[in-house]
C-alpha positions as CSV (number, residue, x, y, z in Angstrom):
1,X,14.4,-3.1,-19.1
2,X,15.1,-6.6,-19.6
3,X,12.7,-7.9,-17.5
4,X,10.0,-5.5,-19.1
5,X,10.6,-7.1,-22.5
6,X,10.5,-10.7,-20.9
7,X,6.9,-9.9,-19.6
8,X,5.6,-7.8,-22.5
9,X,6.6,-10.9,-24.8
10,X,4.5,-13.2,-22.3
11,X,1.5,-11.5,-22.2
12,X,1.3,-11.0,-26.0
13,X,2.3,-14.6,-26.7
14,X,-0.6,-15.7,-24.2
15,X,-3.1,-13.4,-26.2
16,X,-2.3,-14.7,-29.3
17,X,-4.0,-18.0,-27.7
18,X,-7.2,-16.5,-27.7
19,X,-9.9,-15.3,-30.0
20,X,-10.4,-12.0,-28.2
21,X,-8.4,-10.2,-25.6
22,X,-9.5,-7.0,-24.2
23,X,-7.6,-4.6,-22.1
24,X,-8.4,-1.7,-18.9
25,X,-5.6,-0.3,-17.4
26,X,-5.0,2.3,-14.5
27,X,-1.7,4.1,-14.1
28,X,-0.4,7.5,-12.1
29,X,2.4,9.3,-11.5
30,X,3.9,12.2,-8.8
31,X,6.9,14.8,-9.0
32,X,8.3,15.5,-5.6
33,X,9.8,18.9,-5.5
34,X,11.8,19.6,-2.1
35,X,15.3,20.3,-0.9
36,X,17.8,17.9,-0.6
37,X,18.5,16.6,2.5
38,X,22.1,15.1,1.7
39,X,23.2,18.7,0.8
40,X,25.3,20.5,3.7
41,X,26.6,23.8,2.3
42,X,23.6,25.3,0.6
43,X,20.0,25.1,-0.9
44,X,19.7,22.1,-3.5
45,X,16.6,21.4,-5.2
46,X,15.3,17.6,-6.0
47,X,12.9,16.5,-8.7
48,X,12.0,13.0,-7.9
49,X,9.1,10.8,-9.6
50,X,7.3,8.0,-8.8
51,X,5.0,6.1,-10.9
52,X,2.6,2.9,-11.3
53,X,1.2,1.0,-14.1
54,X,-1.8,-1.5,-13.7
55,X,-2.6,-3.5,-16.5
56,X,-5.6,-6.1,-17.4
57,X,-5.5,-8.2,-20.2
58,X,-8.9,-10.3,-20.3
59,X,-8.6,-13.4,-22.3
60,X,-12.3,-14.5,-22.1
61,X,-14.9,-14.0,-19.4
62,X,-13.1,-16.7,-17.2
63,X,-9.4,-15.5,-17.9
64,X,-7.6,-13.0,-17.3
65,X,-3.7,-11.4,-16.3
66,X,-2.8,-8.5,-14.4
67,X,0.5,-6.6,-14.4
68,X,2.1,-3.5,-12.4
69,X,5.2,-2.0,-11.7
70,X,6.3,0.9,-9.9
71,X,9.3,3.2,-10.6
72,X,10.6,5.5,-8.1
73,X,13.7,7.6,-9.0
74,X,16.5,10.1,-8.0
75,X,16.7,13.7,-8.4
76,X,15.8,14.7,-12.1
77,X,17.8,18.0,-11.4
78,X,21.3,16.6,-11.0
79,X,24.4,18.0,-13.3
80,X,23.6,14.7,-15.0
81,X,19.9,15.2,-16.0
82,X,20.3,14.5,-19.6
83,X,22.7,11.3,-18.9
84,X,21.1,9.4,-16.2
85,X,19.0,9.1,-13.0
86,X,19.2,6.5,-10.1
87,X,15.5,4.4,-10.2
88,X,14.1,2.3,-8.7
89,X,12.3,-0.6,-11.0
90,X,9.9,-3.2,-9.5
91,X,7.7,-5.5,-10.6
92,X,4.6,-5.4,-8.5
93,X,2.0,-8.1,-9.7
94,X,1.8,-10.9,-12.2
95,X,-0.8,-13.2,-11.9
96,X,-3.6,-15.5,-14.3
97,X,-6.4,-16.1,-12.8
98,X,-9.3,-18.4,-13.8
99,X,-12.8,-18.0,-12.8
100,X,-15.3,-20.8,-12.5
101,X,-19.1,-20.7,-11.2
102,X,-21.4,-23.1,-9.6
103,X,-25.2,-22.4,-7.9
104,X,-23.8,-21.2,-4.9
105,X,-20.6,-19.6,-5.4
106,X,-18.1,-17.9,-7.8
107,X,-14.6,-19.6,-7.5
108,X,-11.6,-17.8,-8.4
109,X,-8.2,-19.5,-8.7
110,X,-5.0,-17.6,-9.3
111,X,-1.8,-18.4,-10.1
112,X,0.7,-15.2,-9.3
113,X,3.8,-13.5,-8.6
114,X,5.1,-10.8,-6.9
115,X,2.7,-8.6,-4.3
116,X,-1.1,-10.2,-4.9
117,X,-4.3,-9.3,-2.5
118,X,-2.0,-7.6,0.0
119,X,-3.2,-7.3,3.5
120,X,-4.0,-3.2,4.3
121,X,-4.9,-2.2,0.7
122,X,-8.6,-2.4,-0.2
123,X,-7.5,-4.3,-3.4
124,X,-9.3,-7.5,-2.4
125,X,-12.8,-6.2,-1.6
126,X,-12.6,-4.0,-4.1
127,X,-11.8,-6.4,-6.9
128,X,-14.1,-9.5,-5.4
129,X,-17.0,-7.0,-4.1
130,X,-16.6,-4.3,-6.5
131,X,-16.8,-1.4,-3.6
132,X,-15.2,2.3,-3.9
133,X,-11.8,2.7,-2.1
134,X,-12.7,2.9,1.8
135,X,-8.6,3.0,2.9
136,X,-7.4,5.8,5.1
137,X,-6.8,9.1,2.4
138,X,-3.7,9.1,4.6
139,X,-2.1,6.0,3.2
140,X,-1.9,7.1,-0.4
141,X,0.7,5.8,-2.3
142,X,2.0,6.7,-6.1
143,X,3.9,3.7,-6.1
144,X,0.3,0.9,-6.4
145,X,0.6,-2.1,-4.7
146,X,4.2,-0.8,-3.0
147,X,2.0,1.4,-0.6
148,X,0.9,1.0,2.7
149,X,0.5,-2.8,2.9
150,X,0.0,-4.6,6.9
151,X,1.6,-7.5,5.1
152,X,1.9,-8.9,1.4
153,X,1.2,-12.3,-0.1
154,X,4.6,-11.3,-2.0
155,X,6.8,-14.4,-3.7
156,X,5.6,-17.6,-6.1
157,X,2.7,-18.7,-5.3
158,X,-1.2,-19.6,-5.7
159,X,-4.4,-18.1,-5.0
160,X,-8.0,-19.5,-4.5
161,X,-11.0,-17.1,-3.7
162,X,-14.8,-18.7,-3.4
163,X,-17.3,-15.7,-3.4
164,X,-20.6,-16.8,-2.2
165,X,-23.5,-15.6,-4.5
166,X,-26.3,-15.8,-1.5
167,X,-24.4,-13.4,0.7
168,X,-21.5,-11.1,0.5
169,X,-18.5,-13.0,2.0
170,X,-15.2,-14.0,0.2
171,X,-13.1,-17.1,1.6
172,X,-10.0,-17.6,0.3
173,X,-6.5,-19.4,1.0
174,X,-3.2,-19.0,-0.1
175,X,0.3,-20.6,-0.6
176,X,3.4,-18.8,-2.1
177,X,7.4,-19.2,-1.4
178,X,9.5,-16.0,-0.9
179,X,13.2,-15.4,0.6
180,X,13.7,-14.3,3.8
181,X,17.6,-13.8,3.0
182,X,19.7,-14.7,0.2
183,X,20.2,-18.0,2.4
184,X,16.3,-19.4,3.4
185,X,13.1,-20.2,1.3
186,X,10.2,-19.4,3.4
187,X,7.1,-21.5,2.7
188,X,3.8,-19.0,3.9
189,X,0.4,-20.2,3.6
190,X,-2.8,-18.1,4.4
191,X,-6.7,-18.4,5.4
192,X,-8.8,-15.1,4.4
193,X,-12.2,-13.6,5.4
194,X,-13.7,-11.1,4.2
195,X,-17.5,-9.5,3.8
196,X,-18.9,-6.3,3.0
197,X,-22.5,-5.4,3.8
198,X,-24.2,-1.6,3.9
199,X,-22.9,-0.5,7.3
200,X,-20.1,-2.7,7.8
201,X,-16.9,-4.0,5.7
202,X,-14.9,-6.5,6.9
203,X,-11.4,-8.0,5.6
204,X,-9.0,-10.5,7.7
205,X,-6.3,-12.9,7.3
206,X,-3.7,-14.8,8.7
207,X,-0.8,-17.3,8.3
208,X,2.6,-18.5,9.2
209,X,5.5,-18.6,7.0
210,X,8.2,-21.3,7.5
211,X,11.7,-20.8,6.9
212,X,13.5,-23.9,5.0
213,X,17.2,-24.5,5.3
214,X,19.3,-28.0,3.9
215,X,21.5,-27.4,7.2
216,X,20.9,-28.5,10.6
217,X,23.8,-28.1,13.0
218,X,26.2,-28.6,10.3
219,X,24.6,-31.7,9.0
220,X,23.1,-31.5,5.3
221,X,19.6,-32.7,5.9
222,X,16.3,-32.6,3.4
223,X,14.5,-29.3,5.1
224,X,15.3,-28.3,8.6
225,X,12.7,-26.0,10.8
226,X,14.3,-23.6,13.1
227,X,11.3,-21.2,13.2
228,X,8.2,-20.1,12.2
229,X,6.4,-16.6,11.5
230,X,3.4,-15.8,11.9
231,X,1.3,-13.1,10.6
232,X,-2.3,-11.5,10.6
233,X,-3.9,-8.3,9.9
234,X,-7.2,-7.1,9.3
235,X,-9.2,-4.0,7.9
236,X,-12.5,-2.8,9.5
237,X,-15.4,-0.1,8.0
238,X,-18.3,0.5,10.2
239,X,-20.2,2.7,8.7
240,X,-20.2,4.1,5.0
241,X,-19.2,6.2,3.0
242,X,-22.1,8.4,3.6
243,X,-22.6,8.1,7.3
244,X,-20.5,8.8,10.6
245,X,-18.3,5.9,10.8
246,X,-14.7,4.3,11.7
247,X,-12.5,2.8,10.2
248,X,-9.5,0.3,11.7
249,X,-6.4,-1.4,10.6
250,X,-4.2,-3.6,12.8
251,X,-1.6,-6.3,11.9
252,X,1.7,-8.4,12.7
253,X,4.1,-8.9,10.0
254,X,6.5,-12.2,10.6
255,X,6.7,-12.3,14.6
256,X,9.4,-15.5,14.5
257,X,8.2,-17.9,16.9
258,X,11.2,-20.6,17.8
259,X,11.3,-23.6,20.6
260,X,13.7,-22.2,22.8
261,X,12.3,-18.3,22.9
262,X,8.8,-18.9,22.0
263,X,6.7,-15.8,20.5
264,X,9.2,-12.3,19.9
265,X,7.2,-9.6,19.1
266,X,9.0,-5.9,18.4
267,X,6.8,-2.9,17.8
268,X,8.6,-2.1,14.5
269,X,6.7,-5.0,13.4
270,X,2.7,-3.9,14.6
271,X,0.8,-1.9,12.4
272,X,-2.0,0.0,14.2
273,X,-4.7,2.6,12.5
274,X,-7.8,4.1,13.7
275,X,-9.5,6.6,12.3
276,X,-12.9,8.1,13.2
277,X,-14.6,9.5,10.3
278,X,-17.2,12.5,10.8
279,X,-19.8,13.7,8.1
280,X,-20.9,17.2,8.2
281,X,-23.5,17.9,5.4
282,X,-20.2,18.4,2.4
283,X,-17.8,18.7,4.6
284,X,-15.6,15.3,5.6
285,X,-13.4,15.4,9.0
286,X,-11.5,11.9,9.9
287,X,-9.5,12.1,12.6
288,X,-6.5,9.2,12.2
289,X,-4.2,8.0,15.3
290,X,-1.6,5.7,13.8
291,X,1.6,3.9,14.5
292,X,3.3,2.5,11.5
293,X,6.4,0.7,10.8
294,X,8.8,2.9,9.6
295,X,9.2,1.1,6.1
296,X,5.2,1.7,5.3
297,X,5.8,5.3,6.1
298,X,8.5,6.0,3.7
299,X,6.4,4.8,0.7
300,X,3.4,7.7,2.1
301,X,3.1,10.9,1.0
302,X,0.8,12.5,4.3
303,X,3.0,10.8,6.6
304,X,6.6,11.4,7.8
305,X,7.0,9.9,10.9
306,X,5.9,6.2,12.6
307,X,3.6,7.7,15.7
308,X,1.4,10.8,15.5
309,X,-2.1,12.2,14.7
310,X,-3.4,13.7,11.5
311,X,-6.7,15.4,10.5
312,X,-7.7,15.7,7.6
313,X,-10.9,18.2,6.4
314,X,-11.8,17.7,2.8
315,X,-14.7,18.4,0.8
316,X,-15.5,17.0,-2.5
317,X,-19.0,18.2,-4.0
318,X,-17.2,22.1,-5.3
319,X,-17.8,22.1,-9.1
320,X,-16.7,24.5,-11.9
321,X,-18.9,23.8,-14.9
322,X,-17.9,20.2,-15.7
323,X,-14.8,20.2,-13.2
324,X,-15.8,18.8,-10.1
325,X,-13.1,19.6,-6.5
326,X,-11.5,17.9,-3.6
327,X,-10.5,20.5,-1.6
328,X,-8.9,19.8,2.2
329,X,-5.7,20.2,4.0
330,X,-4.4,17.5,6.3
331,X,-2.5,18.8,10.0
332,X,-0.3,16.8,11.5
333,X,1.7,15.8,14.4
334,X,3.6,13.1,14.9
335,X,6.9,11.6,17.0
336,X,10.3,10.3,14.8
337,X,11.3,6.5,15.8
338,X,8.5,6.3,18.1
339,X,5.3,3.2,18.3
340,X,2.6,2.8,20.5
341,X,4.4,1.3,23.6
342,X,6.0,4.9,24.5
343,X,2.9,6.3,24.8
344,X,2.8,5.4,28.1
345,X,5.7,7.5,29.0
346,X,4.1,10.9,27.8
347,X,6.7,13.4,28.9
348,X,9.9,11.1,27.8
349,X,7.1,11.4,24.1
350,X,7.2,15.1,24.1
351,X,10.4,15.9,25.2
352,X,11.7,13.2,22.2
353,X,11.7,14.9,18.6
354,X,8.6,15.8,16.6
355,X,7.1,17.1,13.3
356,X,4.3,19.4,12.9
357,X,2.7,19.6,9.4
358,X,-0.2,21.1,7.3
359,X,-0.7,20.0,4.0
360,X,-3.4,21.5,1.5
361,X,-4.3,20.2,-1.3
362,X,-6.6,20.0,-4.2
363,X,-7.8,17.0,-6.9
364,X,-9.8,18.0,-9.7
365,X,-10.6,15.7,-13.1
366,X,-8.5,16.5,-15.7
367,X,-9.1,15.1,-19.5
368,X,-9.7,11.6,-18.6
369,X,-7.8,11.5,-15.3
370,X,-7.6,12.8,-12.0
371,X,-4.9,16.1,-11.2
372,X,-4.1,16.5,-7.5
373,X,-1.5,19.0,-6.4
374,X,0.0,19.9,-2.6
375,X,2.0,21.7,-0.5
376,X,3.5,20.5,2.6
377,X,5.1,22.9,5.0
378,X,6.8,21.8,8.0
379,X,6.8,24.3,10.9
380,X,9.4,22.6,13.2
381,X,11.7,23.4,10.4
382,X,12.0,27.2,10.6
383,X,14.0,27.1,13.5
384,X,16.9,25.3,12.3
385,X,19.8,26.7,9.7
386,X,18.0,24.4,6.9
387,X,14.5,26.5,7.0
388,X,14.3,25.8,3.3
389,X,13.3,22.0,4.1
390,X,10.0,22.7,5.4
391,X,9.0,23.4,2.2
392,X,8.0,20.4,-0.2
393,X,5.6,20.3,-3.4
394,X,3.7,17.2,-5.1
395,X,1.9,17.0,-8.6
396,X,0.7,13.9,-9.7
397,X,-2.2,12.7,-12.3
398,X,-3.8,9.3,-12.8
399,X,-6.0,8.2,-15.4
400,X,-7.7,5.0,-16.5
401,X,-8.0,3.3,-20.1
């Protein structure tokens, strides 16, 4: 709470500053309604919420702040409902920016904290080109800029974007300082790439982030470089919206690189997403073959496991007088602790544990907001003592102001 107070009191002391300050925001939140897992003698039902808030204060035409935070708490249900509830409280994004123009290009320089143009979101070519959302329907978060990220520009840092007016390309570059552990500063700094033209989107980036320590072989010493880590990831489009096309993600987050071992590279820390998307007059197939690290998938709401498959048939043209539908159910299949390297060992895959899920659901607008509800049933839990766990429901609305 304290820290909200700290940054409410900063925003509105740097609007006072300024003649006019206007505000958008865009916020959201989901109850989760499933059994508890951590229950062993008999059916107990959770209530769990997770929520965003996005926030832009514009100061003039060439300033502006952002803000979000995420919540994400415990069961609402507990004896202790009307006392308190275990959450989760994290500040996403804080950042000024200042925009300046010449002939040839629009420059954009930033000055942040926190998560800011994160790798694997569209949030970059969306705010510098002004495009829909084109991420994978799979990778939907309720928790903003906490969702499925390759890797984030997250820490203290700086941002500066040039976005060319005589063609639709973005350059940008990046330095910021984050922890590693409680002991080591890490020092990151990033080059970016990114264009979007009718049939093909393009984002990229790349870095390496360099671990500072005062200690070198017991010796104090100014800054002393036992490794570096590098990173890179990339989002692809070809196609549109409104034509047969695919769509691809692939990243590294922090492979350490040292002297002695050279490059170590562990498939918890690859990122791989390709999804074909198909077009059938209404009617939307994309057919997604993934393999995640395990802490992206527990901030997703279609996935459950790091390896698998999912399908997902939607339409979104059904209308009920001024109440226009997403309708579509997502089937899955996927592998627990698995990646991509034991896909070459098929029958060690199947014989291994697996989940497989369907999941309707349906969005609709709603006042001035968006209402989507689901069901998720999994069928690999009917055949255990806990049958009641392969049920799970989600409500969630979002709305912008």
């Amino acid at each position: 709470m304290k820290k909200i107070i700290m940054i409410a009191a900063a925003i509105s002391l740097a609007a006072t500053l300024f003649a006019e300050t206007a505000f958008s925001g865009y916020s959201g939140g989901k109850l989760n309604y499933a059994s508890n897992p951590n229950a062993t003698d008999s059916y107990d039902p959770d209530l769990t919420l997770q929520a965003f808030f996005q926030g832009q204060f514009n100061f003039s035409q060439n300033m502006w702040g952002r803000l979000e935070f995420s919540i994400d708490t415990g069961d609402f249900l507990s004896k202790e409902l009307f006392h308190k509830t275990d959450a989760f409280f994290k500040i996403d994004e804080l950042s000024f920016t200042f925009k300046s123009r010449s002939d040839s290009d629009a420059n954009y320089f930033s000055l942040f904290m926190g998560t800011y143009d994160p790798i694997g979101s569209d949030v970059f070519l969306q705010r510098y080109f002004g495009i829909q959302p084109i991420a994978s329907k799979i990778t939907e978060s309720w928790l903003g800029l906490s969702g499925s990220v390759l890797y984030p520009h997250f820490g203290i840092g700086i941002a500066d974007v040039k976005r060319l007016l005589s063609s639709p390309i973005a350059l940008g570059g990046y330095a910021y300082v984050n922890h590693e552990d409680d002991l080591h500063y890490v020092l990151n700094t990033d080059l970016r790439f990114a264009c979007v033209y009718r049939y093909f989107t393009f984002d990229f980036a790349g870095g390496i982030g360099i671990p500072l320590s005062n200690n070198n072989q017991g010796k104090e010493v100014i800054a002393s470089v036992e490794k570096v880590y590098w990173h890179a990831g990339t989002t692809m489009l070809i196609g549109n919206h409104y034509t047969q096309s695919l769509f691809i993600q692939a990243g590294l987050f922090n492979v350490p690189f040292t002297k002695r071992n050279g490059t170590e590279v562990s498939p918890d820390d690859i990122y791989l997403l390709f999804e074909p998307r198909f077009l059938f007059d209404s009617a939307h197939v994309n057919l997604t073959v993934f393999s995640l690290p395990q802490d992206t998938v527990d901030q997703l709401i279609f996935v459950d496991d790091s390896l698998g498959v999912n399908l997902n048939i939607f339409g979104d043209t059904f209308s009920i007088g001024a109440n226009r539908f997403t309708l579509g159910t997502n089937f899955s299949f996927s592998f627990t602790g698995k990646t991509f390297l034991d896909v070459v060992k098929p029958m060690e895959l199947i014989k291994g544990e697996y989940n497989i899920t369907m999941t309707p659901y349906v969005s609709t607008n709603f006042l001035s907001g968006e209402l989507h509800t689901q069901v998720s049933v999994k069928f690999m839990k009917f055949g255990t003592a806990r049958w009641y766990d392969a049920f799970t429901a989600d409500i969630g609305y979002t709305a912008k102001f």
